[in-house]
C-alpha positions in Angstrom: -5.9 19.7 10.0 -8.5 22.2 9.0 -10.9 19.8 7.6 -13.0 17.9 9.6 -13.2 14.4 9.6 -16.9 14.5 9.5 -16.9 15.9 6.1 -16.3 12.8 4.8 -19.0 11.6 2.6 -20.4 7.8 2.4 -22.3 6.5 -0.1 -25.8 6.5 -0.7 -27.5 3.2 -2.2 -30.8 2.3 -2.3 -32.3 -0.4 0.1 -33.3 -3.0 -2.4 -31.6 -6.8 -2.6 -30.4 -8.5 -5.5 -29.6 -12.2 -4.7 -26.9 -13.9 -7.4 -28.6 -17.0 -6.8 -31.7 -15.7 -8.9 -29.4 -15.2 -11.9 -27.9 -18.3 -11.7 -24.9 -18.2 -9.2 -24.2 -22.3 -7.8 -22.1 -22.4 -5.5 -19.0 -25.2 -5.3 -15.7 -24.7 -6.1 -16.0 -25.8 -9.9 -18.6 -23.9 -11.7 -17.6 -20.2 -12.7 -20.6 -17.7 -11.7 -18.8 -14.6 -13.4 -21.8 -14.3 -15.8 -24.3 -14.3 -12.4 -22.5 -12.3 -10.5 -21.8 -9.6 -13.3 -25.6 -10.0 -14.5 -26.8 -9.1 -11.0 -24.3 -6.2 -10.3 -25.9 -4.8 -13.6 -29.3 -5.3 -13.1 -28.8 -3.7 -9.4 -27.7 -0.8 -11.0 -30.5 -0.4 -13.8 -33.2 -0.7 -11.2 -31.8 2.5 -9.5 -28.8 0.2 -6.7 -28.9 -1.4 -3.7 -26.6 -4.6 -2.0 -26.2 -7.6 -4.6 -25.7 -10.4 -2.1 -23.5 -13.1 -1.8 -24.5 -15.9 0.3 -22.6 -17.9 2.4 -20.4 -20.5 0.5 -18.0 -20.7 -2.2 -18.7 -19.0 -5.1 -15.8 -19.7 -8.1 -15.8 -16.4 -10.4 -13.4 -14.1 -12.6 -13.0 -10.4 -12.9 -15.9 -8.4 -12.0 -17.0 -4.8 -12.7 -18.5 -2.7 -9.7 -21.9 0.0 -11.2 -22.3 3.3 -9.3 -25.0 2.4 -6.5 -23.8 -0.9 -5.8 -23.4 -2.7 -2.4 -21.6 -6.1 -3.1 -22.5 -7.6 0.2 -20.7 -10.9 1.5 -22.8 -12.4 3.9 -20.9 -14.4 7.1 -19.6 -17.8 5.8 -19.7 -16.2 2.1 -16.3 -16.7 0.2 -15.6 -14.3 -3.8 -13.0 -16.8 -5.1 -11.2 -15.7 -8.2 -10.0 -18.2 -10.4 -7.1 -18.0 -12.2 -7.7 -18.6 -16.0 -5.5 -15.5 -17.1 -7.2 -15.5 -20.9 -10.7 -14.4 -19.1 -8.9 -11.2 -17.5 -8.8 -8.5 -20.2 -6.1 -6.3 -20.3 -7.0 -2.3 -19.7 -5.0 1.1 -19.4 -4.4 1.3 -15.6 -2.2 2.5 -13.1 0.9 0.8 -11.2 3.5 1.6 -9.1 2.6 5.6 -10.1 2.7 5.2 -13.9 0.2 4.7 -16.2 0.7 1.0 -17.8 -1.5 -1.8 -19.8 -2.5 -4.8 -16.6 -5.0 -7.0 -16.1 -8.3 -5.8 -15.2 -8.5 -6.6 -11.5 -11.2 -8.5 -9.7 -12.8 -6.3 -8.4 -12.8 -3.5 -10.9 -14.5 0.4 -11.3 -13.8 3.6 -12.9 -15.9 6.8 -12.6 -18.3 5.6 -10.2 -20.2 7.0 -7.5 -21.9 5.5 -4.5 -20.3 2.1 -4.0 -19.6 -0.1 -1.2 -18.1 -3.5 -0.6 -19.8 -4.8 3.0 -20.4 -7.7 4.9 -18.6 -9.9 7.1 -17.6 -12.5 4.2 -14.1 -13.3 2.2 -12.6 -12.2 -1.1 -10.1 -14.2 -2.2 -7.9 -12.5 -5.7 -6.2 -16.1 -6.0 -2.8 -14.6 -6.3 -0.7 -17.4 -5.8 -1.1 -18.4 -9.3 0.2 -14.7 -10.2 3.1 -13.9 -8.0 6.7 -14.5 -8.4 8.3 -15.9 -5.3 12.1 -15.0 -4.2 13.7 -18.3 -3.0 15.2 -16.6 0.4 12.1 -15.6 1.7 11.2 -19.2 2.2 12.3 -22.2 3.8 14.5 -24.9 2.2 10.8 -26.8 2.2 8.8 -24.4 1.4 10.7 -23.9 -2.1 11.0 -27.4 -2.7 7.2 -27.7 -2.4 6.7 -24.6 -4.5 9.0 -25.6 -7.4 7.3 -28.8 -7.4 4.2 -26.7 -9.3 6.5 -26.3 -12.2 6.6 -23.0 -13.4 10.4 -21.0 -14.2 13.2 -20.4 -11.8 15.6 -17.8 -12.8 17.8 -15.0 -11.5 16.9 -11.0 -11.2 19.0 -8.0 -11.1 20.0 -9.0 -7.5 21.1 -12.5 -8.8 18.5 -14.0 -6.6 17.0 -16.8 -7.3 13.1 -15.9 -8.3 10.7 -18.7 -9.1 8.1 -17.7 -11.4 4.6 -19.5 -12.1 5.0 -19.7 -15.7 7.4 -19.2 -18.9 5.1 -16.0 -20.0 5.2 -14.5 -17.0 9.0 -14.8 -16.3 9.0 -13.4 -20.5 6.9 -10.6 -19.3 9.8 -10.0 -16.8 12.7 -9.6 -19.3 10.6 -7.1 -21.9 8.4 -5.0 -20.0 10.5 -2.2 -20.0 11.2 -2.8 -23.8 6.9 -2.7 -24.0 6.6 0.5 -22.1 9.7 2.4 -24.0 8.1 1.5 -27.1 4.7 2.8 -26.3 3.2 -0.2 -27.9 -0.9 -1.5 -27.7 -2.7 -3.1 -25.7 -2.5 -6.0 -28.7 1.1 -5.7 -28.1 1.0 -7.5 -24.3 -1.2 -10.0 -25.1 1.6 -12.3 -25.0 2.7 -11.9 -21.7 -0.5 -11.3 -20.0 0.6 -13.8 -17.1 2.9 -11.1 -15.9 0.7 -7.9 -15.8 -1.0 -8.9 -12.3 -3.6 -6.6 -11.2 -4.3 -5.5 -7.9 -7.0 -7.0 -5.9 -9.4 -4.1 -6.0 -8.6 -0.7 -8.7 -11.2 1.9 -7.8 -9.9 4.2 -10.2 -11.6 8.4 -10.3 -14.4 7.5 -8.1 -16.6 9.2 -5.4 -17.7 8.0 -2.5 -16.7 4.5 -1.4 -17.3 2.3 1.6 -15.4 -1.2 2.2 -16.7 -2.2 5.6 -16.2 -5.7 7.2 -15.1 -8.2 4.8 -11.4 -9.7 4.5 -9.6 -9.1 1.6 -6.9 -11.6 0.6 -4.3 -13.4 -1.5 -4.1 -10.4 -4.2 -2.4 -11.1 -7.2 -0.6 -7.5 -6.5 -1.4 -4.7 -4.1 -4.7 -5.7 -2.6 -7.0 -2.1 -2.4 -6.2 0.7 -4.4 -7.9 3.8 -4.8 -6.6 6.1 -7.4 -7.8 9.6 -7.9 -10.6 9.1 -5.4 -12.7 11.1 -3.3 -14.6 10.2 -0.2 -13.0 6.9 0.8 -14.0 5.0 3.9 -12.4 2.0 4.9 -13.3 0.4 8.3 -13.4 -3.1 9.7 -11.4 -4.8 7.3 -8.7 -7.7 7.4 -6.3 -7.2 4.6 -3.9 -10.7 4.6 -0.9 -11.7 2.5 1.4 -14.0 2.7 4.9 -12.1 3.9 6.7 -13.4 1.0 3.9 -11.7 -1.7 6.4 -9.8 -3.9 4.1 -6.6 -4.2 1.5 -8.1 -1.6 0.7 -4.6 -0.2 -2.2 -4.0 1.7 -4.0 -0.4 0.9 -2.3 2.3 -1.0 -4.0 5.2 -1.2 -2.8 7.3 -4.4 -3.7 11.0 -5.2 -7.4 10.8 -3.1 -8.8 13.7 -1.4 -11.0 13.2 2.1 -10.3 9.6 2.9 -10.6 7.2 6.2 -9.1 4.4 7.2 -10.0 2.5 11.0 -10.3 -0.2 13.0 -8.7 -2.5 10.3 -5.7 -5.1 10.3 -3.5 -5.7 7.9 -1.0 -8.8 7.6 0.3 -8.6 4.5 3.8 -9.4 2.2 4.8 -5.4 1.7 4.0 -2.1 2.9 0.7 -2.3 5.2 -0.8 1.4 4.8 0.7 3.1 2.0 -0.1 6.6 0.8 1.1 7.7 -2.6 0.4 10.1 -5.7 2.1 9.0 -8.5 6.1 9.1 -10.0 8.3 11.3 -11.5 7.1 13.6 -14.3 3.9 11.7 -15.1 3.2 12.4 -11.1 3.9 15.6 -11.1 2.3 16.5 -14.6 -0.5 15.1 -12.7 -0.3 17.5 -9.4 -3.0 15.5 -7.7 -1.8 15.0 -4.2 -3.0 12.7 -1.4 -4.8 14.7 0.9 -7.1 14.9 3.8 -6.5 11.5 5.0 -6.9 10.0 8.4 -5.9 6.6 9.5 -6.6 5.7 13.3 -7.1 2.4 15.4 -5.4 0.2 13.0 -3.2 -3.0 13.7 -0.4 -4.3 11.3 1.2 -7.9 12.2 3.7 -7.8 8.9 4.9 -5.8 6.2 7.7 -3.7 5.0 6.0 -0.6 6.8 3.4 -0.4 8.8 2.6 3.2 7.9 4.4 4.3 4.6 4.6 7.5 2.5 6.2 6.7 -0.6 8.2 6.2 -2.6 5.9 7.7 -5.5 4.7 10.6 -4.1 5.6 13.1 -6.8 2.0 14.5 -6.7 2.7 15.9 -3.1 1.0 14.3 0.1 -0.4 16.9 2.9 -2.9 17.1 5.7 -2.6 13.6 7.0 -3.5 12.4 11.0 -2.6 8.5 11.9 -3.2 8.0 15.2 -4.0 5.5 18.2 -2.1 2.1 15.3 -0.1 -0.6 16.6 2.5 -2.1 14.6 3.7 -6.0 15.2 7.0 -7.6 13.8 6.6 -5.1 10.5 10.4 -4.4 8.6 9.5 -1.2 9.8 7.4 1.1 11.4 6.8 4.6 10.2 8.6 4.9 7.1 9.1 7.8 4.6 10.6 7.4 1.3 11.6 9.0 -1.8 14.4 9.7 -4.3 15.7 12.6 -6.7 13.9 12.3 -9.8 10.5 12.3 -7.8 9.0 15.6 -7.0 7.1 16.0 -4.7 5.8 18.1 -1.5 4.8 16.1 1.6 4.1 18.7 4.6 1.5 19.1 7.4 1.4 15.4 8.6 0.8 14.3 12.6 1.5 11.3 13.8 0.9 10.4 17.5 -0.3 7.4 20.0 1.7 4.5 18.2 2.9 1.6 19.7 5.3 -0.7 17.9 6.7 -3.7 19.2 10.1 -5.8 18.0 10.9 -3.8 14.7 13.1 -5.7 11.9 15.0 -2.2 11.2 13.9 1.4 11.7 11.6 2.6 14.2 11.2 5.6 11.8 13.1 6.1 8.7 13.0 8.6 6.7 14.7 7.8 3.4 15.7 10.5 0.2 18.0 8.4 -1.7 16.1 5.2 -1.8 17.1 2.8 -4.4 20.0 5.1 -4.7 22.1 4.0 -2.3 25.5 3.8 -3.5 25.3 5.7 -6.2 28.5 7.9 -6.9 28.9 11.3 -5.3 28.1 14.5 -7.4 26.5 18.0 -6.6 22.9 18.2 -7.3 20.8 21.7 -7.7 17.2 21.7 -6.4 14.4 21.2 -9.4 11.1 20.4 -9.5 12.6 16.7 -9.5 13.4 17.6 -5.9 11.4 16.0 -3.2 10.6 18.0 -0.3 9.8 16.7 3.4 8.9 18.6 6.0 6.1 20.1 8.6 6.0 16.4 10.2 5.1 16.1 14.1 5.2 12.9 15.9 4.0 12.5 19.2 3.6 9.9 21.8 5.4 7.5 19.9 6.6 4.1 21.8 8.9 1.2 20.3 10.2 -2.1 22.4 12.6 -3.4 20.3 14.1 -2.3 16.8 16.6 -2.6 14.8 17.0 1.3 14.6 15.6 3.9 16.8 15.5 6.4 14.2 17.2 7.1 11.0 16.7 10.8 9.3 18.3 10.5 5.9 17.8 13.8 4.1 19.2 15.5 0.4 22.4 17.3 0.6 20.7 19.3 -1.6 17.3 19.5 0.0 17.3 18.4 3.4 14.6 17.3 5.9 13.2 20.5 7.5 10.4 21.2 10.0 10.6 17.7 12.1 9.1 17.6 15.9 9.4 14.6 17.9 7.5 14.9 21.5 7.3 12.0 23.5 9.2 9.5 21.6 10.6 6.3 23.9 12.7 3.5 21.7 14.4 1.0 22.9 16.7 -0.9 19.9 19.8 -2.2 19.2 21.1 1.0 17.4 19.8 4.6 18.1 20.0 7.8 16.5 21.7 9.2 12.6 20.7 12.5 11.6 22.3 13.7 8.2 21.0 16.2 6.3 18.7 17.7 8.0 17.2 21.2 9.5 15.2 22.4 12.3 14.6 19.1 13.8 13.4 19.2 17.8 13.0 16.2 20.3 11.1 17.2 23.2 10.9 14.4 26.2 12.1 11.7 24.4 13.8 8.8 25.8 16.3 6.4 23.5 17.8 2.9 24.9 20.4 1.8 22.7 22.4 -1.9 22.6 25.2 0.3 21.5 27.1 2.0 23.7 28.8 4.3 21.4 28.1 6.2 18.1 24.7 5.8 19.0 24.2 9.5 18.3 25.4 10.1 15.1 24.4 14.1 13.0 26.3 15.0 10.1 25.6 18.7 7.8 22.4 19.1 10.4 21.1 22.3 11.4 19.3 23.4 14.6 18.6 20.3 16.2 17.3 21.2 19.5 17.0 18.5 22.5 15.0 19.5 25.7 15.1 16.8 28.5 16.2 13.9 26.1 17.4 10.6 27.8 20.2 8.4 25.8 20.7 5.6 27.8 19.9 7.4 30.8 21.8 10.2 30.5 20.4 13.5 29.3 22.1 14.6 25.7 
């Protein structure tokens, strides 16, 4: 990468305190200290910033908005509950998922600001159980009877699996979002199924310069941090938790940001763990703001869907990325890189090396063009700008006990996976190696142990795949 990672900026911010408690704050876990909390954000900021503390104890709040210059500091023993009276959350223009769309403001909320940080060895809690639809086969025969017991609705999606949903608005909000969108309706128009727009734990949304270091960050109604259209983003000591059923529990996605670092952090969470993104489909690549610059070392994930992820919205390009020195426990699975036709999309110049993985669900690495396409009829496709392209990707050192799948490389007949160097790779799994569609792809001293003892090396329309000293079950291919 030719920028350095010391050209990362962090914020500056005043040394001056601002306890809550001196506008009003009680802590308990009845009284709601929005107004405090909000009154002493704002009053940090019109005395020029600094930290706006938040002692140790409970402290019951809704939504808040962050002011350039702020430090919200959580001191040890301190814990940001959100509550969950929906009506109190407005609804704003925001984005999800890589479109633009009407949500609920998030808890932790800011737009064009510069100089802010989140610190401090405390807890913020989104309260996202009271938001979150729950699919019945991710949980136990008890655990479902337990959670219908709430009440709420329990009806089938798409997949005809049963989804139990915490109210009748928000499983309404289900059936006519699409309608909502289509129509380009108001914000008036979603009033009435506010219960299903669930915001993310924390929108930073076109800021500069932002530090979250130390506090854990849990129970988000949606994604739990997300930066979008940021620059100068440091994230370090954080503990990002979900429960593994959270539909949309991820833990960070980093979306169209230039110059941002993520360390020493673990992330346990109900979908992808590290995600990097930059928007989807047209509105993405109208945009053309990719993800960029972006370096993500000494970093543990204990569940998720991914542990690192690029994708699937990444129609604003993704380049210049380094992870590095991550260990991954239990996730679905490990390095994963995902797209589909319709997307867009350039993702090039990204190294990956010193990762350790251990018992893998699925795919050590996956790299997958056609997801959520899968099955879809045959046809010949030209390459357009709704084309994704992969390639310029280097992995190195790179070790997996146990997985599902050593490696699957599942390219575009039209477009296929080009540029791919493996060095050091050693995977033992049930299932080794399918290459289709693919183009100058190079293993150098890699070893794969396989369950299978056939078709466990499986290319189809590949070109130049080179192998020096690779071991298959101890036998050089």
């Amino acid at each position: 990468m030719n920028v350095q990672l010391d050209s990362i900026e962090l914020p500056n911010i005043p040394e001056q305190d601002f306890n809550i408690i001196d506008e009003g704050a009680k802590y308990g876990d009845v009284f709601n200290n929005q107004k405090s909390i909000q009154d002493t954000i704002n009053k940090c900021a019109q005395h020029g910033g600094g930290r706006v503390l938040i002692p140790a104890g409970i402290w019951v709040t809704g939504p808040l908005q962050l002011r350039s210059k702020v430090n919200l500091h959580l001191e040890k023993g301190a814990t940001l509950l959100f509550h969950s009276h929906f009506e109190q959350y407005p609804l704003i223009s925001s984005s999800f998922e890589g479109e633009p769309t009407i949500r609920c403001q998030s808890p932790i909320d800011g737009e064009n600001l510069e100089d802010i940080s989140i610190t401090g060895a405390g807890v913020i809690d989104g309260g996202g159980e009271a938001w979150r639809p729950v699919k019945k086969f991710k949980m136990t025969e008890k655990q479902w009877v337990n959670l219908i017991g709430k009440g709420g609705v329990i009806a089938k999606n798409s997949n005809q699996e049963e989804v139990w949903w915490p109210s009748e608005a928000a499983y309404k909000g289900s059936k006519i979002i699409e309608q909502l969108k289509a129509t380009k309706q108001d914000v008036e128009s979603y009033q009435e199924i506010r219960e299903f727009l669930r915001p993310n734990l924390i929108s930073l949304r076109k800021c500069k310069r932002i530090l979250l270091d130390g506090p854990t960050f849990q129970q988000s109604p949606a994604w739990n941090i997300h930066p979008w259209f940021c620059e100068n983003v440091t994230v370090r000591n954080v503990h990002v938790k979900n429960p593994w059923y959270s539909q949309n529990g991820d833990g960070i996605d980093i979306e169209s940001c230039k110059n941002v670092l993520v360390e020493h952090s673990i992330f346990d969470v109900g979908d992808d763990a590290i995600c990097i993104k930059s928007g989807k489909n047209e509105i993405g690549r109208r945009l053309n703001t990719p993800s960029e610059n972006i370096w993500i070392q000494h970093c543990k994930v204990f569940h998720g869907h991914g542990g690192f992820v690029v994708g699937s919205e990444m129609s604003g390009g993704v380049k210049n990325v380094s992870i590095s020195h991550c260990q991954f426990y239990g996730t679905d699975t490990g390095l994963r890189f995902k797209s589909s036709r319709e997307r867009g999309g350039l993702v090039e110049n990204l190294h990956i090396a010193n990762i350790t993985m251990v018992n893998i669900q699925k795919e050590a690495i996956v790299f997958q063009m056609d997801y959520e396409q899968e099955g879809q009829a045959a046809k010949e496709y030209k390459v357009t700008e709704k084309t994704p392209t992969f390639r310029e990707i280097e992995f190195k050192n790179i070790v997996c006990h146990h997985a599902g799948y050593s490696l699957m490389m599942k390219g575009l007949k039209e477009n296929r996976l080009e540029g791919i160097r493996f060095e050091q790779l050693n995977v033992k799994a049930k299932k080794g190696v399918l290459l289709s569609n693919c183009k100058d792809i190079e293993f150098i001293n890699c070893s794969f142990e396989t369950d299978e003892t056939q078709k466990n090396w499986l290319i189809s329309n590949c070109d130049l795949v080179q192998t020096t000293n690779v071991l298959l079950n101890n036998q050089f291919i």
